[in-house]
C-alpha positions in Angstrom: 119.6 -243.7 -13.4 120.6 -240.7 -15.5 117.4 -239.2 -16.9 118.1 -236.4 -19.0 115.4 -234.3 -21.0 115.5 -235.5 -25.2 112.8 -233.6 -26.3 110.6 -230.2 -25.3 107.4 -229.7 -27.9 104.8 -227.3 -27.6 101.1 -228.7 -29.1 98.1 -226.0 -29.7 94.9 -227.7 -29.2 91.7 -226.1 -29.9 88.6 -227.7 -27.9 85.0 -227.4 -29.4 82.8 -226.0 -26.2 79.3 -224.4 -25.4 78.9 -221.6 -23.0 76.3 -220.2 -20.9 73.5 -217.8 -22.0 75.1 -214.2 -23.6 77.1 -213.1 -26.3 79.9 -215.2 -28.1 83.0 -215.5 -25.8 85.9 -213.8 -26.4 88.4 -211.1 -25.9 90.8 -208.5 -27.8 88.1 -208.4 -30.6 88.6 -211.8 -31.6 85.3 -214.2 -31.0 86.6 -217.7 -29.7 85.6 -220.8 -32.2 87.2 -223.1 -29.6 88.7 -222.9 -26.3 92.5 -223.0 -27.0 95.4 -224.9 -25.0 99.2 -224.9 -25.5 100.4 -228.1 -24.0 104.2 -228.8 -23.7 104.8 -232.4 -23.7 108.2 -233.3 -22.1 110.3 -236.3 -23.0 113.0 -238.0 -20.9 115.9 -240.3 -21.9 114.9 -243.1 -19.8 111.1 -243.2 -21.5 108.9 -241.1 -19.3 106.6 -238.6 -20.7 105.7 -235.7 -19.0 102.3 -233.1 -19.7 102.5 -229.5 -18.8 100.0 -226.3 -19.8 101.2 -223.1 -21.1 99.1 -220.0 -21.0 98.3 -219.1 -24.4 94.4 -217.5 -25.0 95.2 -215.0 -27.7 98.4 -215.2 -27.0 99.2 -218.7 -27.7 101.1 -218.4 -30.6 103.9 -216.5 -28.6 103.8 -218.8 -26.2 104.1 -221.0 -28.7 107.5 -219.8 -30.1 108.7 -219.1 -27.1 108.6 -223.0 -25.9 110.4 -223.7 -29.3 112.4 -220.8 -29.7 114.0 -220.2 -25.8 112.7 -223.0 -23.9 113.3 -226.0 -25.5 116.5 -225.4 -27.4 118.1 -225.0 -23.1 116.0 -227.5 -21.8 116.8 -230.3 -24.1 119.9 -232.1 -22.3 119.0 -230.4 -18.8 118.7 -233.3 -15.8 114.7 -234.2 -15.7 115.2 -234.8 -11.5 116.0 -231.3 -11.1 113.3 -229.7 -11.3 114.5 -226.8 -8.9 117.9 -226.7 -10.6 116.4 -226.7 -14.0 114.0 -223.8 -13.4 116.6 -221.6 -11.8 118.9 -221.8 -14.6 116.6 -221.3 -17.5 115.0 -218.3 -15.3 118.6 -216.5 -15.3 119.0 -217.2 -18.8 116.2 -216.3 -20.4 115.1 -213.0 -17.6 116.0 -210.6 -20.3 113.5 -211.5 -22.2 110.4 -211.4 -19.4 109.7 -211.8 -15.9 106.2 -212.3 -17.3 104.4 -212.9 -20.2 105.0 -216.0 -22.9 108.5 -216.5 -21.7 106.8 -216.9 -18.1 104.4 -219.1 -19.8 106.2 -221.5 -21.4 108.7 -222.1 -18.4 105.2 -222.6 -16.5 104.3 -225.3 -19.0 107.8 -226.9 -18.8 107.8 -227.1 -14.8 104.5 -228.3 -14.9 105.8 -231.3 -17.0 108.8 -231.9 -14.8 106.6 -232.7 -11.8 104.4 -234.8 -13.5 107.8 -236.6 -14.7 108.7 -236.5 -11.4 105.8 -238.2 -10.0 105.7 -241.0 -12.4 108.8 -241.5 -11.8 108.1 -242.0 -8.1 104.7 -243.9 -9.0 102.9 -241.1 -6.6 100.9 -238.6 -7.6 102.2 -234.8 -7.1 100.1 -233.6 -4.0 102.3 -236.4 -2.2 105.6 -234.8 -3.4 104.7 -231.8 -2.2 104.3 -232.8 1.4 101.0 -235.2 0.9 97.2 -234.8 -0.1 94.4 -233.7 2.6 91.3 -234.0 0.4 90.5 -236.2 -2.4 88.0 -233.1 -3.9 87.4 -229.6 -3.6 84.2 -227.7 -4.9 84.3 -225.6 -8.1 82.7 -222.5 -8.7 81.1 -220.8 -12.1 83.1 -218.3 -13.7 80.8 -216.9 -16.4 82.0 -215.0 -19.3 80.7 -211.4 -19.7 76.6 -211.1 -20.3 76.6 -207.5 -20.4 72.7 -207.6 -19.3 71.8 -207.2 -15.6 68.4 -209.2 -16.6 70.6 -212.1 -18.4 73.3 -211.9 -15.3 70.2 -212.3 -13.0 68.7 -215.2 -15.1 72.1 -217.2 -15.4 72.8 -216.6 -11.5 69.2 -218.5 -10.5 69.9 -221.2 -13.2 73.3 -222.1 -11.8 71.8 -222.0 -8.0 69.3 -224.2 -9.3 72.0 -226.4 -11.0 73.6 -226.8 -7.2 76.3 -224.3 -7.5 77.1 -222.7 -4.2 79.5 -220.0 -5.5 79.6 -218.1 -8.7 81.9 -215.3 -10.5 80.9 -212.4 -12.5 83.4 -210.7 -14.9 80.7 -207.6 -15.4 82.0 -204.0 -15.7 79.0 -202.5 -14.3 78.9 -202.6 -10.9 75.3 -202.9 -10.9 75.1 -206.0 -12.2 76.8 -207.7 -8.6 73.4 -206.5 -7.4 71.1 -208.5 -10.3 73.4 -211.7 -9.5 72.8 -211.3 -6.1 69.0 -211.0 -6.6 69.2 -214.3 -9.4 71.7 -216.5 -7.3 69.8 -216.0 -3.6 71.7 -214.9 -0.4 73.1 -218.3 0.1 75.5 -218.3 -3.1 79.0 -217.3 -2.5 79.2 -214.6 -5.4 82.6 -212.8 -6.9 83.0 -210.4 -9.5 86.3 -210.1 -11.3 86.2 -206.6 -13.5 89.8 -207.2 -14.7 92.0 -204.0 -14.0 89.6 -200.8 -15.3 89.5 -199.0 -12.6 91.7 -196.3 -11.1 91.6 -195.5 -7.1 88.4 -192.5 -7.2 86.2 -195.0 -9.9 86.9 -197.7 -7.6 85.7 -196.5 -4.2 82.4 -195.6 -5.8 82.1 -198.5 -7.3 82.2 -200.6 -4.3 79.4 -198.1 -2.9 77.6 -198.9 -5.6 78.3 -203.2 -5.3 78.2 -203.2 -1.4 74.5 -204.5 -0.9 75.4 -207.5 -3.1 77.5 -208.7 -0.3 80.6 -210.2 -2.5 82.8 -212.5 -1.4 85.4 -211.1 -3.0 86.0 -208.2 -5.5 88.8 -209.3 -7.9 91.6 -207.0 -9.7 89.3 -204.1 -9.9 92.7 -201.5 -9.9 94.7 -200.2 -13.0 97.2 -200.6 -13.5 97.2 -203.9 -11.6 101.1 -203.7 -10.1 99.7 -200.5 -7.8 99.2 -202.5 -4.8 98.9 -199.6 -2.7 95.7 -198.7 -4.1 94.1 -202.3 -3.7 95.6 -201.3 0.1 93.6 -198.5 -0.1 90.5 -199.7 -1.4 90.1 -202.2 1.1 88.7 -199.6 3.7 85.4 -200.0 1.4 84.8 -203.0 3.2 84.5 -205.7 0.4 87.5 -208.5 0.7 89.7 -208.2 -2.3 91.5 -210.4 -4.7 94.2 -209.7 -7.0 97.2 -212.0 -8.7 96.1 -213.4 -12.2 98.2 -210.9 -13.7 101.5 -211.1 -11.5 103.6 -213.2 -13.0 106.5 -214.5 -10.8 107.1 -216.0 -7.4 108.8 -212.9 -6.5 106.2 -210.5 -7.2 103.2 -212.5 -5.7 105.1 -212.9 -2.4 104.8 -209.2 -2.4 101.5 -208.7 -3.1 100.7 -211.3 0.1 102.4 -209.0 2.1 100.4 -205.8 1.4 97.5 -205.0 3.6 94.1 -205.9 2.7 94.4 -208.2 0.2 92.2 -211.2 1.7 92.9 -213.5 -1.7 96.0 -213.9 -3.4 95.5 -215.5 -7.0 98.5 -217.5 -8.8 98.0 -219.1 -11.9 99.9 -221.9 -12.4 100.2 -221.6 -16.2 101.5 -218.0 -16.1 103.5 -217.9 -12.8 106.1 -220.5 -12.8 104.1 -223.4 -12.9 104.1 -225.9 -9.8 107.4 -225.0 -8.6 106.1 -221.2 -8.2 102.5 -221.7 -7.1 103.7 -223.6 -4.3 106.2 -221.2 -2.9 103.9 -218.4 -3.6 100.9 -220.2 -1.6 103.4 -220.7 1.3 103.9 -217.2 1.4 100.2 -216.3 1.5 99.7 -218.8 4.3 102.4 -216.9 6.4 101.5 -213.5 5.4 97.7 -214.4 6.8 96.1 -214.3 2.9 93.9 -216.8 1.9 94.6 -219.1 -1.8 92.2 -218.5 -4.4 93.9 -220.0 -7.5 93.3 -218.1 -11.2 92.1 -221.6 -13.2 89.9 -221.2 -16.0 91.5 -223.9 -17.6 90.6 -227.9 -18.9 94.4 -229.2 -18.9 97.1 -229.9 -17.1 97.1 -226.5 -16.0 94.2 -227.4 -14.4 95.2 -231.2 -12.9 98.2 -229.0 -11.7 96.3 -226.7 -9.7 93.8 -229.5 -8.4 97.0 -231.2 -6.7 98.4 -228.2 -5.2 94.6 -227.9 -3.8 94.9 -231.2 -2.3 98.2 -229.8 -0.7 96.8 -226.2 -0.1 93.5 -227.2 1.9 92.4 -223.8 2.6 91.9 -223.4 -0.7 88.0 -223.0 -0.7 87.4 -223.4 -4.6 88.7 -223.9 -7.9 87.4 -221.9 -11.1 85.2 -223.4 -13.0 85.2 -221.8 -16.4 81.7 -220.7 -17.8 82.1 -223.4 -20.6 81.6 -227.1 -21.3 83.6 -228.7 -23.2 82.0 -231.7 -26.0 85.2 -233.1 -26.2 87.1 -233.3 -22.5 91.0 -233.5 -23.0 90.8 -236.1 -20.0 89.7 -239.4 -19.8 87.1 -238.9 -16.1 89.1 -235.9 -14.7 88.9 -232.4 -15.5 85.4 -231.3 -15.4 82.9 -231.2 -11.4 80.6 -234.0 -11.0 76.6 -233.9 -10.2 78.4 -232.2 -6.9 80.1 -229.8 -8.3 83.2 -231.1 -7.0 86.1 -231.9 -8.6 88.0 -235.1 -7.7 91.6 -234.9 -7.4 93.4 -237.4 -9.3 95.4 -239.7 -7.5 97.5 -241.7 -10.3 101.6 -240.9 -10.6 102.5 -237.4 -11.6 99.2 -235.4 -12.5 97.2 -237.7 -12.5 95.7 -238.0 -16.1 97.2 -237.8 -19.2 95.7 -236.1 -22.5 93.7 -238.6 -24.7 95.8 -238.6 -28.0 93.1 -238.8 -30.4 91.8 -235.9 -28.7 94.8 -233.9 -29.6 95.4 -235.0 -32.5 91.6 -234.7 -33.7 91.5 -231.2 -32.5 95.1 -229.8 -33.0 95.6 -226.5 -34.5 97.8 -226.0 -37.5 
C-alpha cells in the first residue's frame, strides 16, 4: 500500500515541573516557567500518525520554523516507508542551511516520527526494527541543574542516594564542587559532572587535578571549543574517563569523535543528531571504535521514548539521563518518567511505544 506523508506540523508544548533544591532553572539569561518541547507530529496517507521530538530549549522557536519553513514543505508527498531514502534527500537539500543546529533538529524530530510510523505500521515496537530488544528497562540517573553551592550540591547528592539513585550528574563549573558531591552522595554513587565546553586545554588539566579525589565516572564536554577533539585526546592522560557528543550534531561528525583516543563515552542526542536513523549508526560506530554509549537525554518526549528503544537495542548502554525535574503533568500516559527503582521501562507497544496524551498538549500548548 502506497503510504505517502500528507502532513508535517511542529507543536510547542510547555510542561509545568518542579526541580530540585537551588536557583530557578535556566539558561541564556532566560529563567524557565516550564520545561518546553517541540513535537513534530507526522501524518500519513493511509491514516497512521506518527510522534517525533525536536530540540528546541531556547531555541525552539527556530526549530520551530525550521519544521514549517524547510522541513515540512519537502517532506509532505515524500514515501513514509522510506525512512532512509527520505532522510538522505532532505539532508542534501537542506545542508546549506546547517549540518547542525535547528535544521538538524527538526529533521531529528521528523525521523523520529518516521520510525514510530514505521513501527505501527509493522505492529512492533522500534527496538525490534532495529535488530530486536535485550532489556525491558534500564536505570536512570539524576542530572541536576546548576546549584552553584558546594554545601547545596553536597546536600542534594545525600538526598538523591537516600532516594535510591545509584548514579548522579553535576553540571557545576567549580571543580570543587565534584568533591562536595562525592562527600554528599557516598563512594558507592556513580557521580558525573558535565561543565559544558568552558574550558581550554591548560584550565582543564588543572582542573581535573583539582576533581581527581572525587573519583568521576566520567568528566563531560569540559573543552572549548567543543569540535577540538584533540585536546579531549590530550586531556585524557589526567586519568578521569571523558565524555563528549551533545553538541556534535551529525552522524558524520560523531563517528569521528569515536575514533579519537580517549574518549571512553560518546554522547548522541537523538533530538539534535539525526534522530533514530543517526543515533543508531552513530552507536554502531562507537561499539566498533571500543567507546562506550552514554546517550545526551534530558528530555520527557518522544525524544526520550526514542532513546529508551535504542537502549533496549544498545545494551551496553549503562544509563539514561534523568533530568533534575519532575514533571506535574507527564506528556505520557505510564511511560516517560523511572519507577520506585529508578528504572525506566521500555515501552513495548508499535512504533515508540506511547503516544502524547492530547489534552495534555492541548492544555499546555504554547501560543
Amino acid at each position: 500500500m502506497v503510504s505517502t506523508i500528507n502532513d508535517i506540523r511542529a507543536i510547542p508544548v510547555g510542561l509545568p515541573f518542579q526541580q530540585h533544591e537551588g536557583p530557578p532553572a535556566g539558561f541564556g539569561g532566560k529563567v524557565w516557567q516550564t520545561l518546553d518541547i517541540l513535537l513534530v507530529r507526522v501524518e500519513t496517507s493511509d491514516g497512521i500518525v506518527g510522534w517525533g521530538d525536536a530540540f528546541g530549549y531556547n531555541a525552539l522557536s527556530s526549530t520551530k520554523a525550521a519544521v514549517d519553513d524547510l522541513v515540512a514543505p519537502l517532506g509532505v508527498g515524500q514515501d513514509a516507508r522510506d525512512i532512509a531514502g527520505v532522510m538522505d534527500r532532505l539532508s542534501r537539500t537542506l545542508h546549506l542551511f546547517g549540518r547542525s543546529g535547528p535544521v538538524q533538529y527538526a529533521l531529528s524530530g521528523l525521523d523520529i516520527a518516521l520510525w514510530d510510523i514505521a513501527g505501527k505500521r509493522a505492529g512492533l515496537p522500534v527496538a525490534q526494527l532495529l535488530g530486536g530488544a535485550g532489556r525491558t528497562a534500564v536505570p536512570s540517573y539524576a542530572s541536576l541543574f546548576r546549584i552553584a553551592d558546594n554545601d547545596l550540591v553536597a546536600r542534594v547528592c545525600e538526598g538523591l542516594a537516600e532516594d535510591c539513585f545509584s548514579a548522579i550528574k553535576l553540571h557545576e563549573i567549580d571543580p570543587h564542587a565534584t568533591l562536595a558531591a562525592r562527600q554528599g552522595a557516598g563512594p558507592d554513587i556513580d557521580l558525573m559532572m558535565d561543565v559544558n565546553c568552558p574550558w581550554d586545554l591548560v584550565t582543564a588539566r588543572e582542573a581535573a587535578a583539582i576533581m581527581a579525589p572525587a573519583d568521576l565516572k566520567w568528566l563531560e564536554e569540559p573543552i572549548w571549543p567543543p569540535e577540538d577533539f584533540a585536546a579531549l585526546s590530550a586531556l585524557a592522560a589526567s586519568g578521569i574517563p571523558l565524555a563528549a557528543g551533545e553538541n556534535v550534531a551529525n552522524a558524520e561528525e560523531m563517528t569521528r569523535l569515536a575514533s579519537a583516543p580517549g574518549v571512553s563515552y560518546v554522547q548522541p542526542s537523538v533530538t539534535k543528531i539525526g534522530g533514530i536513523t543517526a543515533f543508531h549508526r552513530a552507536a554502531q560506530a562507537a561499539k566498533l571504535a571500543g567507546r562506550r554509549v552514554a546517550p545526551h537525554s534530558p528530555y520527557f518526549g518522544p525524544g526520550l521514548l526514542a532513546t529508551l528503544q535504542l537502549a533496549a537495542v544498545h545494551t551496553d548502554i549503562e544509563y539514561i539521563e534523568m533530568f533534575g525535574a519532575t514533571l506535574t503533568t507527564p506528556l505520557f500516559d505510564g511511560f516517560g518518567l523511572p519507577g520506585p527503582d529508578k528504572r525506566f521501562a521500555i515501552p513495548t507497544g508499535p512504533g515508540l511505544g506511547a503516544d502524547p496524551e492530547p489534552d495534555v498538549i492541548n492544555r499546555f500548548l504554547l501560543g
